[in-house]
Backbone bond lengths (Angstrom), bond angles and torsions (degrees), N, CA, C in turn:
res aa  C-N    CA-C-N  psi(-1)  N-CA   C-N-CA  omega(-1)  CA-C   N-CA-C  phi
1 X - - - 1.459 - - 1.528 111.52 -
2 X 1.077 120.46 -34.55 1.709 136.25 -168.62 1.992 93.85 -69.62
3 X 1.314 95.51 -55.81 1.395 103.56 -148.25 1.556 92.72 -56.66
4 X 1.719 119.94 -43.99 1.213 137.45 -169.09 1.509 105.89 -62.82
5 X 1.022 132.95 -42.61 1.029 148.81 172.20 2.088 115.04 -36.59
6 X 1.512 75.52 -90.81 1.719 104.71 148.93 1.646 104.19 -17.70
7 X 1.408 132.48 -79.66 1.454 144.12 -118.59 1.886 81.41 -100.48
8 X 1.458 126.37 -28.39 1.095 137.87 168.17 1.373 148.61 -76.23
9 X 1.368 88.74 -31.49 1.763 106.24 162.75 1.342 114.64 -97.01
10 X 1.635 120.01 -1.89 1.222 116.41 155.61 1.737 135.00 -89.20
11 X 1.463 94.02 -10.25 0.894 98.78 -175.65 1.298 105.69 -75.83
12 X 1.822 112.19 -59.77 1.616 126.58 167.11 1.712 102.91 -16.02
13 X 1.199 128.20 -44.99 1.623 127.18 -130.68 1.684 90.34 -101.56
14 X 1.727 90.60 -58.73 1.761 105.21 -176.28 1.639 123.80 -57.00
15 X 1.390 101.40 -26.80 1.526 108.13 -153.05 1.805 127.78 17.92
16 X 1.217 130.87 -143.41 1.309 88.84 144.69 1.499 150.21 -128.36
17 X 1.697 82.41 111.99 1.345 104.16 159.63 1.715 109.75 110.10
18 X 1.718 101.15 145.32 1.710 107.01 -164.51 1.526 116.31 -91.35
19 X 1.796 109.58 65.05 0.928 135.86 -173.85 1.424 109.11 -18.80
20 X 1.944 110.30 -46.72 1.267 106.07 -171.09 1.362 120.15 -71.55
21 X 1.184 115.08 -25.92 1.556 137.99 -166.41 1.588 104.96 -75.12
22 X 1.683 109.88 -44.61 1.447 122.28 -172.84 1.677 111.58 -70.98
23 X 1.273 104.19 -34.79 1.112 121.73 169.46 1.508 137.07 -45.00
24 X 1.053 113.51 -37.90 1.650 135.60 -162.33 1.513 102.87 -147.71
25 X 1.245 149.37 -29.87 1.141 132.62 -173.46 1.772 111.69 -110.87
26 X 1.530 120.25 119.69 1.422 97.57 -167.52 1.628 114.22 -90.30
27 X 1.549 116.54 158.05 0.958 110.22 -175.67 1.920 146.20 -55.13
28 X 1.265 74.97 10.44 1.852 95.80 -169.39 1.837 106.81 -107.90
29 X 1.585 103.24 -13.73 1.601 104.48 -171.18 1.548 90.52 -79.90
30 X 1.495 85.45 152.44 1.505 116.90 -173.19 1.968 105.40 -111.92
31 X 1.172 131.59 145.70 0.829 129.16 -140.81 1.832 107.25 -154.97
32 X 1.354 120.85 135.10 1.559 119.56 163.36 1.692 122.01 -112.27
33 X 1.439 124.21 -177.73 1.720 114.01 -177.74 1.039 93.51 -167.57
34 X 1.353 139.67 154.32 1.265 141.71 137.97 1.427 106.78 -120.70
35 X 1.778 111.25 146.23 1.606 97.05 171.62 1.428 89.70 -110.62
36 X 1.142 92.74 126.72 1.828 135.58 150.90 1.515 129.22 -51.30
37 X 1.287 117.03 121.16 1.401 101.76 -155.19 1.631 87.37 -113.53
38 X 1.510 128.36 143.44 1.386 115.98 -166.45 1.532 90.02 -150.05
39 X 1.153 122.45 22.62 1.251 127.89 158.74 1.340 110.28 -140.24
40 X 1.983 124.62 145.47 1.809 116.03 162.13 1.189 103.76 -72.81
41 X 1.568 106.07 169.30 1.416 142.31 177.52 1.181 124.22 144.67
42 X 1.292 121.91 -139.84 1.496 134.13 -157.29 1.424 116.60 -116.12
43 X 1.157 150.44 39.30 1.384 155.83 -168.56 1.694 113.44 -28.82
44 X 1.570 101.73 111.69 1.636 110.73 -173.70 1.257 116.94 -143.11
45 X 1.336 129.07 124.32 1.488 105.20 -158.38 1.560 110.09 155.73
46 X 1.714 94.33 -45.04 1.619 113.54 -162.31 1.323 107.88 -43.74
47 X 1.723 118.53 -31.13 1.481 108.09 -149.23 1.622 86.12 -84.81
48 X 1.218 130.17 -31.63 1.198 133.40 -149.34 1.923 92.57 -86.81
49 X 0.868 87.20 -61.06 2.348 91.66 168.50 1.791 101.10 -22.44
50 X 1.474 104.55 -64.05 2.071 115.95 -172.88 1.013 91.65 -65.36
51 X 1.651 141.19 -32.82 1.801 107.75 -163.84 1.663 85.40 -95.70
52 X 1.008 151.57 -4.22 1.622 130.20 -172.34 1.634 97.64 -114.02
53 X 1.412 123.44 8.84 1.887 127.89 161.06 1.750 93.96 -87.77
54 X 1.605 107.45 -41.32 1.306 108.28 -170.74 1.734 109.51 -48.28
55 X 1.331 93.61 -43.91 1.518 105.81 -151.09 1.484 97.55 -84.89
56 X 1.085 125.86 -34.77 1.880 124.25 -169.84 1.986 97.55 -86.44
57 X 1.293 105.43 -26.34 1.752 95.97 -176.34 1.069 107.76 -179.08
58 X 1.529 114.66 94.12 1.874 131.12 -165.07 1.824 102.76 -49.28
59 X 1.387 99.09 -32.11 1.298 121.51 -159.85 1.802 105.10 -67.76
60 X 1.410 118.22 -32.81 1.590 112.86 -177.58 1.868 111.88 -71.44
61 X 1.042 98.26 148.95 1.178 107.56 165.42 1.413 142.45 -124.78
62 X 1.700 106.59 127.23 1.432 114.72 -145.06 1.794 95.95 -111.16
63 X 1.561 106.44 128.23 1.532 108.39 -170.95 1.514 92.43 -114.47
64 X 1.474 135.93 101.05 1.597 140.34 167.41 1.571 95.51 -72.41
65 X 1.943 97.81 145.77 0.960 108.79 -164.18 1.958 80.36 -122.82
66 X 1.189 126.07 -4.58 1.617 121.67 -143.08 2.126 78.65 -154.56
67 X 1.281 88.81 160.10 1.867 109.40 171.02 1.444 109.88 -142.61
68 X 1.667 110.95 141.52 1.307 104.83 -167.46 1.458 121.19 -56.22
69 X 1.101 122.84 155.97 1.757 119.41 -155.41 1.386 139.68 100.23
70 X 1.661 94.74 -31.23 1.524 108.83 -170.00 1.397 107.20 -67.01
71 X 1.024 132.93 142.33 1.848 135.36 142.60 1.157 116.95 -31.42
72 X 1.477 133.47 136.02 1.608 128.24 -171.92 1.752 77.34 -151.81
73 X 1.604 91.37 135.46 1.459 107.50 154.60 1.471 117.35 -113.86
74 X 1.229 121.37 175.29 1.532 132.97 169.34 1.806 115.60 -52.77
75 X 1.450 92.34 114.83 1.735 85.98 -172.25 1.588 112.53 112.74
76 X 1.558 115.83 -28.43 1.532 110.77 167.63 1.773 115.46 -65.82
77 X 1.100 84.07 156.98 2.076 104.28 177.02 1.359 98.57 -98.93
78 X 1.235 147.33 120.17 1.258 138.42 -168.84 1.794 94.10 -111.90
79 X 1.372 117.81 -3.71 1.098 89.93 -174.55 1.953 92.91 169.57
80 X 1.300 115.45 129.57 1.359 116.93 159.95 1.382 131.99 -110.49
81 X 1.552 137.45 159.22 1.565 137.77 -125.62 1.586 92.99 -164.68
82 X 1.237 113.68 105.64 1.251 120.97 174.25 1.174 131.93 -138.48
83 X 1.733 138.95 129.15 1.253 131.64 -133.15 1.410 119.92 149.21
84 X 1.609 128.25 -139.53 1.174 116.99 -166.81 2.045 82.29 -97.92
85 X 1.158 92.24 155.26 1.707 118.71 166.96 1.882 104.79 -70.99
86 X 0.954 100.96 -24.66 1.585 110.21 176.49 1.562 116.77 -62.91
87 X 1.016 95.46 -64.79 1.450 136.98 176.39 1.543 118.30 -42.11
88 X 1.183 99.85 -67.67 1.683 125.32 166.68 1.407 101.30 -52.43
89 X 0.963 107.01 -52.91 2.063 101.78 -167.07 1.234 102.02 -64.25
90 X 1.388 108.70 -68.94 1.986 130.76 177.25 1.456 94.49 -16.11
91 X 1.409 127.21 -68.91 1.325 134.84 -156.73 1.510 115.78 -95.58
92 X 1.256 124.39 12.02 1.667 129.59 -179.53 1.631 94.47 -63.92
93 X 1.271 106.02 -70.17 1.560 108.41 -164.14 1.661 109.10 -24.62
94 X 1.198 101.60 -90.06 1.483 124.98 178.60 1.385 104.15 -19.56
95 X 1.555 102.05 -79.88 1.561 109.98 -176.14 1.460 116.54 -21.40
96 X 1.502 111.50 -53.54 1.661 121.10 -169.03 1.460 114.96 -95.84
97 X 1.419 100.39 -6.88 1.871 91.06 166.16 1.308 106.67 -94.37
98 X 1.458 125.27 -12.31 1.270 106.89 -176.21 1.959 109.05 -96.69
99 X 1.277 125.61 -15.55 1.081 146.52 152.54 1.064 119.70 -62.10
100 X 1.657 148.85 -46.34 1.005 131.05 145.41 1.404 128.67 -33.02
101 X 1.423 93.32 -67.42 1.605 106.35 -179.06 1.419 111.71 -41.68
102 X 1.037 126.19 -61.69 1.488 136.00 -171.17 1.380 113.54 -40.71
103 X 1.630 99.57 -60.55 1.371 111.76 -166.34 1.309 97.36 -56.81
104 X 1.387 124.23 -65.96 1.256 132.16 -175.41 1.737 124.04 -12.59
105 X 1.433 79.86 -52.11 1.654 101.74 178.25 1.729 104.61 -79.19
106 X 1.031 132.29 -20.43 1.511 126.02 -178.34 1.082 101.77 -88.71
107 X 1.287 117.22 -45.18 1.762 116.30 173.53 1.196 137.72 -50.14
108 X 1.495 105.42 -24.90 1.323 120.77 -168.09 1.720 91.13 -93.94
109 X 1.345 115.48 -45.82 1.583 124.37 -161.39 1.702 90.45 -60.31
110 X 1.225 137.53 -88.03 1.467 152.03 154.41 1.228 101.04 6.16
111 X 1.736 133.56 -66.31 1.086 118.44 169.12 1.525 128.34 -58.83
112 X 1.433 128.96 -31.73 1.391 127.99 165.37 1.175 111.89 -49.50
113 X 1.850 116.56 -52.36 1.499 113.02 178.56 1.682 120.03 -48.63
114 X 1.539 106.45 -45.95 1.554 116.18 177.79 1.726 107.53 -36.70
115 X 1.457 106.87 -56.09 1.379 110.47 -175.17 1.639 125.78 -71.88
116 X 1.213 102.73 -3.01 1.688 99.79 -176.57 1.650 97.67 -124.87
117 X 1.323 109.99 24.88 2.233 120.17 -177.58 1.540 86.65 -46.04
118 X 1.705 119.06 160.34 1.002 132.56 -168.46 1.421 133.64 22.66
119 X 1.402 123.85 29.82 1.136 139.72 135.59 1.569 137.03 -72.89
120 X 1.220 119.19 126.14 1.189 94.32 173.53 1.776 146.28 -90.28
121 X 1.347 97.67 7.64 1.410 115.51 168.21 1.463 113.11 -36.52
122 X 1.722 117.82 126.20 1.526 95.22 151.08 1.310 117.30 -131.42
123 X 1.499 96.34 167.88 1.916 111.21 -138.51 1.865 89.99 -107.20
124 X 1.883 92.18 115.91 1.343 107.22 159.36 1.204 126.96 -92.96
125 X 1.722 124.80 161.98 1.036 117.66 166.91 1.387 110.34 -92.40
126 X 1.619 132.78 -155.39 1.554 134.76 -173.07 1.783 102.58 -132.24
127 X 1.355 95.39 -165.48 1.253 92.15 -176.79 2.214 103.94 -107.52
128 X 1.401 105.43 21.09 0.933 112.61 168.78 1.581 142.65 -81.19
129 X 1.242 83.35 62.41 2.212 91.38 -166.64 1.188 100.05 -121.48
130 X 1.663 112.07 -178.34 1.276 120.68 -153.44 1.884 101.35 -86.20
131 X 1.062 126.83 136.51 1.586 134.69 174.47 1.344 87.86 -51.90
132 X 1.538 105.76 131.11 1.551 150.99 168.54 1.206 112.43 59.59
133 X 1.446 133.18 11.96 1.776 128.70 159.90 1.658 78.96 -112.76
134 X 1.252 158.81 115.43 0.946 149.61 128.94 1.754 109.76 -102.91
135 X 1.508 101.58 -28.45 1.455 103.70 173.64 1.443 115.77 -53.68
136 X 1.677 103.37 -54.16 1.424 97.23 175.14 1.167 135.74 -55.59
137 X 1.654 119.58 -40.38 1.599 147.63 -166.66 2.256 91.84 -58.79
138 X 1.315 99.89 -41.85 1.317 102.73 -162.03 1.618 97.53 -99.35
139 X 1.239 140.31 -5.79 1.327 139.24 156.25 1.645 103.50 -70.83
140 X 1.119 123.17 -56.10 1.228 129.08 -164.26 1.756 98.71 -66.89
141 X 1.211 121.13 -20.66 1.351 101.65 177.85 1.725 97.91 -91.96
142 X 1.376 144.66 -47.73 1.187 140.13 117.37 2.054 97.23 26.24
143 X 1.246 126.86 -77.15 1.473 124.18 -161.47 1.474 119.22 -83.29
144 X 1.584 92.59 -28.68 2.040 92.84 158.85 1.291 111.63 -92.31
145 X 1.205 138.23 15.80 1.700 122.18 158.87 1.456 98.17 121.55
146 X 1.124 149.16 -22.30 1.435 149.01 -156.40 1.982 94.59 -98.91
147 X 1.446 104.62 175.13 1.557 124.01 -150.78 1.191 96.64 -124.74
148 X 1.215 145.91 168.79 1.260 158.70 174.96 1.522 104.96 -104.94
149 X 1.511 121.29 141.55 1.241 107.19 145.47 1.234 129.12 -119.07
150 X 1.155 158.52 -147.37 1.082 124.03 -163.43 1.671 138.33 -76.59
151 X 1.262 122.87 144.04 1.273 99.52 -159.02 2.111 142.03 -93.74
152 X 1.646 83.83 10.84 1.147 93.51 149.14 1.570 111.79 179.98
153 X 0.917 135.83 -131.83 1.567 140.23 171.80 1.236 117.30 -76.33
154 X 1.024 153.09 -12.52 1.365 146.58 -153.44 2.007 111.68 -140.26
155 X 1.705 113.98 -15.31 1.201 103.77 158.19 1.354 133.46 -94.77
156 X 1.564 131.61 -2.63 1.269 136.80 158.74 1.319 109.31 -136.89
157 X 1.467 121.84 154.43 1.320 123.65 158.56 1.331 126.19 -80.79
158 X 1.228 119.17 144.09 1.231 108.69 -171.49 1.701 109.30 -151.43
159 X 1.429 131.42 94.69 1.118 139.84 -162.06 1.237 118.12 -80.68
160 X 1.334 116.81 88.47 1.660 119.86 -177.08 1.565 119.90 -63.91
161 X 1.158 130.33 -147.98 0.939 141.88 175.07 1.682 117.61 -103.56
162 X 1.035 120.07 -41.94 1.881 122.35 154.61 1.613 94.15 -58.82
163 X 1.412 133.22 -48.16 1.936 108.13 -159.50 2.106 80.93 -65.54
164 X 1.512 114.66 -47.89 1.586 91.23 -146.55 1.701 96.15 -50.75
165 X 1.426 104.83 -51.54 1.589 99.54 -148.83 1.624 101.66 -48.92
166 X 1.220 118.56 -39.32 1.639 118.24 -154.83 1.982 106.34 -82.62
167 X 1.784 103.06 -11.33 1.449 81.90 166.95 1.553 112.91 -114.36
168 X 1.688 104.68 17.83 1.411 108.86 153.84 1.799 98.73 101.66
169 X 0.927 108.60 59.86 1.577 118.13 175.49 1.531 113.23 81.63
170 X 1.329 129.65 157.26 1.243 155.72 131.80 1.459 107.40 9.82
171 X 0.984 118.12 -75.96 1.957 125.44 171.43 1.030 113.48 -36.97
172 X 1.130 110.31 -76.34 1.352 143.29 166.40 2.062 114.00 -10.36
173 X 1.537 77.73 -74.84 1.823 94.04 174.92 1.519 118.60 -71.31
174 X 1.205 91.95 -36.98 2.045 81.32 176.20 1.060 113.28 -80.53
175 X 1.885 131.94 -29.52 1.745 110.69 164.74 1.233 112.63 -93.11
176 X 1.652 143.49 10.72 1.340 104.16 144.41 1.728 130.81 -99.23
177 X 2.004 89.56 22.05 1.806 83.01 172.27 1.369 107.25 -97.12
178 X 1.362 119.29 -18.82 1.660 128.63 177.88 2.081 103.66 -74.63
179 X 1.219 115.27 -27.48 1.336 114.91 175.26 1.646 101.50 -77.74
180 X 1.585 120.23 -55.45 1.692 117.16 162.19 1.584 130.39 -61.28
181 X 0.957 96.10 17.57 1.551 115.43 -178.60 1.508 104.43 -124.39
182 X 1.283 139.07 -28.26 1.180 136.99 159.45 1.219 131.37 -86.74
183 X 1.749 99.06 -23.02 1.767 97.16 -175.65 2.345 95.53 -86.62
184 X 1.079 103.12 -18.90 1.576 87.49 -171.11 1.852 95.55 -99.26
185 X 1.261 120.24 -2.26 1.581 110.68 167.96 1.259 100.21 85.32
186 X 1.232 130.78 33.22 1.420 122.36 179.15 1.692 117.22 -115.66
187 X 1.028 95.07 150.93 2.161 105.36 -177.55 1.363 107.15 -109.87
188 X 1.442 100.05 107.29 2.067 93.78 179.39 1.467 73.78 -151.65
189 X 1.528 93.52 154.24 1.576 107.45 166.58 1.327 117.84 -97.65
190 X 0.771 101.95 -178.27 1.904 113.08 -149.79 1.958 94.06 -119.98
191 X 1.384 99.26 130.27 1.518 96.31 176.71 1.833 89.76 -133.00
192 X 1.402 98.30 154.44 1.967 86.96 164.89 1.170 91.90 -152.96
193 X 1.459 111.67 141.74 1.557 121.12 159.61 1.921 117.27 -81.63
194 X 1.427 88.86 127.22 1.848 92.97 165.45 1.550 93.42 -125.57
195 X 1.435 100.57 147.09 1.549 137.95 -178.01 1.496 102.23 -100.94
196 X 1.277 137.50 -10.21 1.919 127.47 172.12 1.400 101.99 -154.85
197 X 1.215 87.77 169.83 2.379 107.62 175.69 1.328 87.14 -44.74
198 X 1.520 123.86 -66.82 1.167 122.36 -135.71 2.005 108.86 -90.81
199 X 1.323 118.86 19.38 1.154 144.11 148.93 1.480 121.68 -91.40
200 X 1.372 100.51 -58.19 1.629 96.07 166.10 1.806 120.50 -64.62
201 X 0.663 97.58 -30.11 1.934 97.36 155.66 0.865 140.52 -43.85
202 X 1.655 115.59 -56.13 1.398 143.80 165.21 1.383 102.06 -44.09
203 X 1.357 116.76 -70.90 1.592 138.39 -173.15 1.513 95.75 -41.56
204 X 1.990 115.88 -71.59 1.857 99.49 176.63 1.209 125.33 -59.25
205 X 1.176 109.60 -10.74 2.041 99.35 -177.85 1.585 105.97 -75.31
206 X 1.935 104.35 -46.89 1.506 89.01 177.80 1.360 118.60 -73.09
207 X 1.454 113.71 -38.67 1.785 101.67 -169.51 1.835 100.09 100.37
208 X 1.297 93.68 -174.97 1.754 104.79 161.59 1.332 95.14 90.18
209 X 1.150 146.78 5.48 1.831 122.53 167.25 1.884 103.99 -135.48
210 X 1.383 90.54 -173.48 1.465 99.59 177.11 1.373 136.31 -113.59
211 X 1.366 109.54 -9.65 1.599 116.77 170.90 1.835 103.49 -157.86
212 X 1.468 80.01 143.87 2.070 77.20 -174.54 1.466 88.25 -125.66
213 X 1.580 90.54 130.98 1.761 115.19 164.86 1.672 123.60 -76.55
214 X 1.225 115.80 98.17 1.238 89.81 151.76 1.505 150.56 -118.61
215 X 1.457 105.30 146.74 1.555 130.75 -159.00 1.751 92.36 -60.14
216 X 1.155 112.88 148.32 1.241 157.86 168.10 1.785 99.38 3.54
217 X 1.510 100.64 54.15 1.334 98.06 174.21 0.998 115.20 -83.68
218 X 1.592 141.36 164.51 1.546 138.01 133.75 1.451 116.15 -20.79
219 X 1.134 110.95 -172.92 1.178 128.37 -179.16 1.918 96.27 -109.70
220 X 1.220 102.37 -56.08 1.597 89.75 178.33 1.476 128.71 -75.15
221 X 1.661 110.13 -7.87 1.648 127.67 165.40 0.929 101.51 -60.20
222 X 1.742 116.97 -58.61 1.339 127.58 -176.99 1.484 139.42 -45.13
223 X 1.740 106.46 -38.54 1.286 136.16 147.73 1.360 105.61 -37.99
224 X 1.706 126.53 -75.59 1.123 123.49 -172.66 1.336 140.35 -58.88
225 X 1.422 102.16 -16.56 1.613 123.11 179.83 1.222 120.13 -102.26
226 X 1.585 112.85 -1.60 1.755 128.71 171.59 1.617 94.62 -93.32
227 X 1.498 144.56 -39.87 1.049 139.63 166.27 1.339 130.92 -45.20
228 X 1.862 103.84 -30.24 1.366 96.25 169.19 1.250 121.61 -96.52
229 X 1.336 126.01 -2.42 1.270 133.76 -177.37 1.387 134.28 -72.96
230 X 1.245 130.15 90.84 1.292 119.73 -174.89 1.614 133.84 -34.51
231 X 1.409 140.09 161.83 1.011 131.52 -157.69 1.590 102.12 -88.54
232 X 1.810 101.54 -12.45 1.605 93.14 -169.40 1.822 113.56 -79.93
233 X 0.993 112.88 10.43 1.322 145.58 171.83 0.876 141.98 -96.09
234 X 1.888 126.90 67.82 1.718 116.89 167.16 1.336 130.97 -34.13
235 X 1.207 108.55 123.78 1.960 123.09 171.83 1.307 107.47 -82.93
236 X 0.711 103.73 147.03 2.179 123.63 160.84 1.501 108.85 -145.55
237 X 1.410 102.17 156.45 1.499 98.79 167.77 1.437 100.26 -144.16
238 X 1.404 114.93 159.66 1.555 119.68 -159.13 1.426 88.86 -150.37
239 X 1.421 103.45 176.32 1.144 111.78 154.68 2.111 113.92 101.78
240 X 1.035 146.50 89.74 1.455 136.52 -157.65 1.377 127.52 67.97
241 X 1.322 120.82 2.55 0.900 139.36 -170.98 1.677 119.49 -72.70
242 X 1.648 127.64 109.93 1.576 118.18 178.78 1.242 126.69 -159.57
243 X 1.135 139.55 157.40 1.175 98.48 -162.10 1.725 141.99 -105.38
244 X 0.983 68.61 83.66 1.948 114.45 -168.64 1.779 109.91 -116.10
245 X 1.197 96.56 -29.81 1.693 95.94 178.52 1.623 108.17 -146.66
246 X 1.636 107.03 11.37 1.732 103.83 -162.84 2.098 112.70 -64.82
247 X 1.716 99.56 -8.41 1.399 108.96 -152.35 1.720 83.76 -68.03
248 X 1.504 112.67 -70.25 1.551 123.08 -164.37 1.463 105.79 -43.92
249 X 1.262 130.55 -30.34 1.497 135.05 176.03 1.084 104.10 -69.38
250 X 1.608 143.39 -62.54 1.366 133.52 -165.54 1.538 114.89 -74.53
251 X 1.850 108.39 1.03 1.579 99.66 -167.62 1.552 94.43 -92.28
252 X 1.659 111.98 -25.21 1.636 97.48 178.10 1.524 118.61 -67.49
253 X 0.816 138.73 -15.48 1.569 126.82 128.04 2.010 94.99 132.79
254 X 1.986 103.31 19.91 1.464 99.74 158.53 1.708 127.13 -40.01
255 X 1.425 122.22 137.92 1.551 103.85 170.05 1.502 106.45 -66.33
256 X 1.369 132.58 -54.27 1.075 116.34 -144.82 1.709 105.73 -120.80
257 X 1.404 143.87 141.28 1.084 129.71 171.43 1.794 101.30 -122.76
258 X 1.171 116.43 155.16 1.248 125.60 -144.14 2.149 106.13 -135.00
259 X 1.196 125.99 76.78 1.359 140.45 171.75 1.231 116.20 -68.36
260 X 1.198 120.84 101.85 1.985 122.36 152.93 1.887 97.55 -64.76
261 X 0.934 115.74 -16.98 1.565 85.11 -178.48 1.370 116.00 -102.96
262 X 1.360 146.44 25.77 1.084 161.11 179.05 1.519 98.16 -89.31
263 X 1.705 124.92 -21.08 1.285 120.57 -175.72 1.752 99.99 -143.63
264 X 1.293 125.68 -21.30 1.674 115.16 -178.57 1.195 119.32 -85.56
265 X 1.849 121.11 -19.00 1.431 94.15 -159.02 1.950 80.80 -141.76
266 X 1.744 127.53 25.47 0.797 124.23 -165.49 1.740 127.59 -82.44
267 X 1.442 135.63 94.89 1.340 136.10 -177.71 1.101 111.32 -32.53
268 X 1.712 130.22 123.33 1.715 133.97 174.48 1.143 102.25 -66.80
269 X 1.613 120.96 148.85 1.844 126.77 177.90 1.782 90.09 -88.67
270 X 1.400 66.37 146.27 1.374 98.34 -166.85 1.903 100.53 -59.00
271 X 1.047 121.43 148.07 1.574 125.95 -175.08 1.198 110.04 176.10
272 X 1.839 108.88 136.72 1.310 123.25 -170.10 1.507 107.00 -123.36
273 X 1.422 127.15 134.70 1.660 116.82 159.07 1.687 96.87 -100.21
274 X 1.559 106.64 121.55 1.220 129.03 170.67 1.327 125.14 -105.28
275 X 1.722 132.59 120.82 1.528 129.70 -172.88 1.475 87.16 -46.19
276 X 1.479 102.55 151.76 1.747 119.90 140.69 1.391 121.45 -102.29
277 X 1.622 122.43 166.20 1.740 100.32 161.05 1.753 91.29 -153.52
């Protein structure tokens, strides 16, 4: 998936060919870089930086000074790039959108963790990332400390609030996904979102899944609706959630809390590839 990725966003970038680069730099100059880190955070990315040097020119050589995860402040070298001058330019773009991006997202994840320390909640991301890096968006939260949840439509079920209403209530949706779950032979667990007490009720009387979400409760709703919940039952809670209020949520003692903004609305850290000589 990486490599494909890679072989695709260069193409988008390169078309053919880095007119500006071909232009002014000749093919025989030899060339150095360091990327410059000019913002703190969480540095994530690196492995993905070596496979797209791999892929544009086996031949450069990349000396890491940092591994994804590490802490980087303003003023670190995370890493030097040495090789053709061609090469280096050709591949700046890429390199630093996908390094920004990443970090961005680890930085932000790492800081959520900071705020919920000695809790035991753990902090998922959603299926809210950008169309066709989603692998990365959800690795990179993966490198600041946060969990994935599932990673797209087709490895868990998960019964929102449009599946209940549209197959006609609660009942309704959990026996005909356990009847579509038996007639095609398949093993996925069952998640469902309820929005009140009197939804989450419904859900324990029938039974039939494995973790119940709940939508955009309080923190002290939330309290009240983890009390009735049996233990054979993973909790999550979603829904308003940031971290502005994430502390009071992880103290009622949900396992899992669940952020779209750890990947939808997250600012890239700031990062420069700068010549050396």
């Amino acid at each position: 998936m990486l490599d494909e990725f890679i072989r695709k966003s260069l193409q988008e970038d390169i078309g053919d060919g880095d007119h500006s680069t071909l232009a002014c730099i000749p093919a025989e100059a030899k060339g150095k870089a360091r990327l410059l880190v000019k913002e703190a955070g969480i540095i994530a990315g690196l492995d993905v930086a070596k496979r797209i040097y791999e892929i544009v020119d086996p031949s450069l050589q990349v000396s890491f000074f940092k591994k994804d995860g590490d802490a980087i402040a303003i003023g670190d070298i995370a890493y030097e790039v040495e090789g053709s001058s061609q090469s280096i330019l050709t591949s700046e773009r890429l390199v630093l959108n996908c390094l920004q991006r990443m970090s961005g997202i680890a930085t932000q994840t790492e800081r959520v963790l900071r705020l919920i320390e000695g809790c035991k909640t753990t902090i998922l991301d959603t299926r809210k990332t950008t169309p066709g890096i989603r692998f990365l968006e959800k690795w990179a939260v993966k490198i600041g400390g946060g969990e994935n949840h599932r990673f797209g439509l087709y490895d868990m079920i998960m019964l929102k609030d449009n599946h209940i209403d549209y197959a006609g209530g609660i009942k309704n949706a959990i026996e005909k996904t356990h009847a579509y779950l038996k007639e095609t032979g398949r093993s996925l667990k069952i998640e469902i979102e309820v929005r009140s007490l009197s939804e989450l009720n419904q859900v324990l009387e029938i039974g039939g899944v494995d973790r119940i979400m709940l939508d955009n409760f309080s923190p002290e709703r939330l309290k009240e609706a983890l009390s009735l919940i049996p233990h054979i039952y993973e909790t999550e809670a979603s829904g308003g959630i940031n971290i502005d209020n994430i502390r009071p949520y992880a103290e009622t003692g949900v396992q899992f809390i669940s952020i779209g903004a750890l990947t939808h609305s997250v600012k890239g850290l700031d990062l420069s590839l700068k010549a050396s000589f």
